[in-house]
C-alpha positions in Angstrom: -16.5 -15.7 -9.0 -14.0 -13.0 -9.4 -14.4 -10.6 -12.5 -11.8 -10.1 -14.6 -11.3 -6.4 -13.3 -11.2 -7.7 -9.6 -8.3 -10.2 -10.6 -6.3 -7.6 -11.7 -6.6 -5.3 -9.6 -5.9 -7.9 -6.5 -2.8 -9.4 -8.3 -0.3 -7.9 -6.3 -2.2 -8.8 -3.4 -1.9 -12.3 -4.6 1.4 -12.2 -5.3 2.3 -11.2 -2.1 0.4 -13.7 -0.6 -1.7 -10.8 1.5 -5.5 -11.9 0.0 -7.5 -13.8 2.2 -8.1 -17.5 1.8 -11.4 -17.4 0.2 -10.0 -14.6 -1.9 -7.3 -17.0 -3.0 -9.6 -19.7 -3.6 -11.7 -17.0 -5.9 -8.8 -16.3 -7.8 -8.1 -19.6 -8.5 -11.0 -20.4 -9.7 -10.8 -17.9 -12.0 -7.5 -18.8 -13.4 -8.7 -22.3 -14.3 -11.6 -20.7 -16.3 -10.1 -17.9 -18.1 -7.5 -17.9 -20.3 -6.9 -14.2 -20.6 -6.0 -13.8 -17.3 -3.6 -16.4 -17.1 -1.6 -15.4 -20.2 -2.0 -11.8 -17.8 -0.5 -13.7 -14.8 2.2 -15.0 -16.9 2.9 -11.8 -18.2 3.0 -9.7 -15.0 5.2 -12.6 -13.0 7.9 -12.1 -16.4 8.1 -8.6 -15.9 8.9 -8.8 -12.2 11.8 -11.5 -12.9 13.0 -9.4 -16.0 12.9 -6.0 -13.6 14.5 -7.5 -11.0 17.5 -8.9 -13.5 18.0 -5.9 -14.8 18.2 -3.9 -11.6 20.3 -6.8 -10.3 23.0 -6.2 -13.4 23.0 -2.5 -13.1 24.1 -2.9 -9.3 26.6 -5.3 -10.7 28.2 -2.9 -12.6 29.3 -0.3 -10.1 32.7 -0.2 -11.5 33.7 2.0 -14.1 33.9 1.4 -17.8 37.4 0.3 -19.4 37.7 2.4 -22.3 40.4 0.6 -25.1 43.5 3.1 -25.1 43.8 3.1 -29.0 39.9 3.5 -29.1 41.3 7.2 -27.0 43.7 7.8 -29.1 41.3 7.4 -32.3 38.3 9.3 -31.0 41.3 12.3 -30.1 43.0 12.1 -33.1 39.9 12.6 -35.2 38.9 15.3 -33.2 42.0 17.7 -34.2 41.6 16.7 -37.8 39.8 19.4 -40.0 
């Protein structure tokens, strides 16, 4: 059986679906015993979705911000007063 430390470190592996089929099976086996490293699981898969969301809003927004005329106009007017 897999150590905790050899889980990690093959997760991306896993993930990927690059590990070997008794490596899978390993893994597995693991997950069904230890709770710790599925909560890690979990927590590793969320940060790829929540990575891949926000790079996927940030090349959304390519255009350039609209900045509210009188919001110019206030921001320049209190600039010239003393």
């Amino acid at each position: 059986m897999l150590t905790c430390k050899q889980l990690i470190e093959s997760l991306a592996d896993y993930l990927d679906g690059q590990l070997p089929l008794s490596r899978v099976a390993a893994f597995k086996l693991h997950l069904l015993c230890c709770d710790h490293c599925r909560s890690y699981l979990h927590n590793y898969e969320a940060t790829i979705v929540a990575s891949q969301e926000a790079l996927r809003k940030e090349e959304e927004d390519t255009g350039p911000i609209e900045v509210p005329e009188d919001l110019i106009q206030a921001i320049l007017k209190a600039r010239q007063e003393p």
